[in-house]
C-alpha positions as CSV (number, residue, x, y, z in Angstrom):
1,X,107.5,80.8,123.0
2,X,111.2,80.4,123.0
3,X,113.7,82.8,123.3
4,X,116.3,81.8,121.0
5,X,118.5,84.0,121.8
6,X,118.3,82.8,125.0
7,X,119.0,79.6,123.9
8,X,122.0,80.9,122.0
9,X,124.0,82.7,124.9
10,X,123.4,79.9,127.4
11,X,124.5,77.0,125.3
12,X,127.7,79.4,124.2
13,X,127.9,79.9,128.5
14,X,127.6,76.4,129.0
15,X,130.9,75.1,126.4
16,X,128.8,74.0,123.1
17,X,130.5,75.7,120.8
18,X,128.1,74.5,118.2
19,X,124.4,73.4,117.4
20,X,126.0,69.8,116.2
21,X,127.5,69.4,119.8
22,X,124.8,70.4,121.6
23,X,122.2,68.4,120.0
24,X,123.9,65.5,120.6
25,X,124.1,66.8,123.9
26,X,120.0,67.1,124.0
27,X,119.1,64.4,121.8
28,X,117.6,65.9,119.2
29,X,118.9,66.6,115.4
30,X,121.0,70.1,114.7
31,X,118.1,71.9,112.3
32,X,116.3,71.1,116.1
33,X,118.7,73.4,117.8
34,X,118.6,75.9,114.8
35,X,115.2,76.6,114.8
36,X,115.3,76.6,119.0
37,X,117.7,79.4,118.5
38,X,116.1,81.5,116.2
39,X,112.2,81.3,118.2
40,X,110.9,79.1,116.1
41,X,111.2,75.3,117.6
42,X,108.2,74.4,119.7
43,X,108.4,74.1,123.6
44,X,108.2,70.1,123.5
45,X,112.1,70.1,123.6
46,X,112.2,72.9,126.2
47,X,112.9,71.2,129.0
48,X,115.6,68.9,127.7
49,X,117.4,72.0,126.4
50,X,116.7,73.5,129.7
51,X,118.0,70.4,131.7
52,X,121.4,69.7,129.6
53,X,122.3,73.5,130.3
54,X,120.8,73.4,133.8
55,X,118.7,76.3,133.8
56,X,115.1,76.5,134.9
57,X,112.9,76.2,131.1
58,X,111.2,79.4,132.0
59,X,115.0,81.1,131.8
60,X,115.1,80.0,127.8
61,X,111.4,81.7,127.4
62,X,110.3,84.6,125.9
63,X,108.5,87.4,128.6
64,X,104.9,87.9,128.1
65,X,104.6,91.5,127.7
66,X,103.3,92.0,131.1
67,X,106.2,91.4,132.4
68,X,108.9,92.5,130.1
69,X,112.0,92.3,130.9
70,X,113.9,96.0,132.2
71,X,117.4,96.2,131.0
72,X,120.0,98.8,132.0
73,X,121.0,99.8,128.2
74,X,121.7,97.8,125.5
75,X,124.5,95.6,127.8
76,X,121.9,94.7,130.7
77,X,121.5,91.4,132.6
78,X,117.9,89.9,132.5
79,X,116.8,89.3,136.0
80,X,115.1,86.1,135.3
81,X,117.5,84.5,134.1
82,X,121.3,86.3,134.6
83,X,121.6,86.3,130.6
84,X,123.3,89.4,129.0
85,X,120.7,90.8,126.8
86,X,123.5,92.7,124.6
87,X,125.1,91.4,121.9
88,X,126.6,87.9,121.9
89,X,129.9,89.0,121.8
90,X,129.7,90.1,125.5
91,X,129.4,86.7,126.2
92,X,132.5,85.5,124.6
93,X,135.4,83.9,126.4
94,X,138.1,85.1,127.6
95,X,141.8,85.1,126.2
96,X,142.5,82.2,129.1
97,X,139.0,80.3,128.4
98,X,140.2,80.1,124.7
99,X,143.2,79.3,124.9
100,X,141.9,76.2,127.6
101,X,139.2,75.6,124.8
102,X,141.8,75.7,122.5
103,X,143.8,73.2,124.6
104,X,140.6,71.2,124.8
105,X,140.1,70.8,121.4
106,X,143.4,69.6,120.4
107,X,142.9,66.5,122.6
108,X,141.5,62.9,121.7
109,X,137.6,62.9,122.6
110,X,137.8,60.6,125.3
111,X,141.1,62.3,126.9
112,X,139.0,65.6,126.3
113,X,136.1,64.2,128.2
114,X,138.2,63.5,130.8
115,X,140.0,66.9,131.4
116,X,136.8,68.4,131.2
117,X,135.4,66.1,134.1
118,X,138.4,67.0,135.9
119,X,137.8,70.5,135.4
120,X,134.2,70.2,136.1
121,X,135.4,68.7,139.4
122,X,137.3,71.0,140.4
123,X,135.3,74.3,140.1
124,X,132.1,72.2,141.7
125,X,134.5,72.6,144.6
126,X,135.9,68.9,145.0
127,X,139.1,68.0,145.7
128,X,141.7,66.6,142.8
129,X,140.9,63.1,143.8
130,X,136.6,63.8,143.2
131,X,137.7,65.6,140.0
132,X,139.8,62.8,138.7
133,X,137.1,60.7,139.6
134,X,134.4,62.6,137.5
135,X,137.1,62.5,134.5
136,X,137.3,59.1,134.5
137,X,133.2,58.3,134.8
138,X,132.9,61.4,131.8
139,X,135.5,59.3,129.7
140,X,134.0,56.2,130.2
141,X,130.5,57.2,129.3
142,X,132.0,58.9,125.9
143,X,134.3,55.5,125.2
144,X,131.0,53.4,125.6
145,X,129.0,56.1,123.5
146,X,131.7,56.0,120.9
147,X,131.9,51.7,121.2
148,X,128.3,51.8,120.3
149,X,128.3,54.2,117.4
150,X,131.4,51.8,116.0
151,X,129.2,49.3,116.4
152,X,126.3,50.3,115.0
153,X,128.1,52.1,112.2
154,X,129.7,48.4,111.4
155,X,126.5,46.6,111.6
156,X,125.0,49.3,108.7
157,X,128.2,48.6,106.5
158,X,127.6,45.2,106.9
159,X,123.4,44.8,106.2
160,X,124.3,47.3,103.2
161,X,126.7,44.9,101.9
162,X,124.4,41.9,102.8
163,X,121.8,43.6,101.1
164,X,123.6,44.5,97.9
165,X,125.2,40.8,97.3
């Protein structure tokens, strides 16, 4: 069974501020995420959630009640997977992670993707040039992601319009 409030915490760790962004992040549809984080979605989309916040799937389960999970107080860590199991406002960033979100979110998607590849870059230890590098390859991907949805969108203006003449 899921945890959902696994699922919760670690997408919150992980920079999805919401369900909408990270389904589109897994592939699925929001009410998918919804019902993943409240222990209701099935384990067929386990893994993808699992892979997209890079955790192993058995870190997003729930404990079989052999082997519950100990906690030090209503604030503890669970050892299996390094989640706080306290409230999720433990989890919340910090006054210089929001104000970078904030920063973040002020941008133009496909300059956002890009500072966040840079970023990404530079705390997986590489260099400024390796971190610029990742920005541009992150931008690129959402520019083409964003050509096709353009495109596709155009294409279902046009067959409605086809369709209605």
């Amino acid at each position: 069974m899921i945890d959902g409030r696994a699922v919760r915490i670690a997408r919150i760790r992980a920079g999805f501020q919401t369900q909408q962004e990270f389904a589109r992040a897994v592939g699925c549809a929001r009410n998918t995420i919804s019902r993943a984080e409240l222990g209701r979605g099935g384990t067929g989309i386990l893994q993808r959630i699992a892979d997209v916040l890079q955790v192993p799937p058995r870190a997003l389960m729930d404990a079989p009640d052999d082997e519950a999970v100990e906690t030090s107080g209503p604030s503890g860590i669970n050892p299996r997977n390094g989640i706080p199991t306290g409230s999720l406002s433990e989890v919340a960033p910090t006054a210089d992670e929001q104000a970078a979100l904030s920063a973040l979110r002020k941008l133009r998607p496909a300059l956002r993707a890009k500072a966040i590849g840079y970023l990404t870059g530079l705390a997986d230890g590489g260099g400024a040039e390796e971190a610029a590098a990742l920005g541009a390859e992150l931008a690129g991907k959402l520019a083409a992601t964003e050509e096709a949805e353009e495109a596709q969108a155009a294409a279902r203006k046009s067959k409605m319009r086809d369709s209605s003449a």
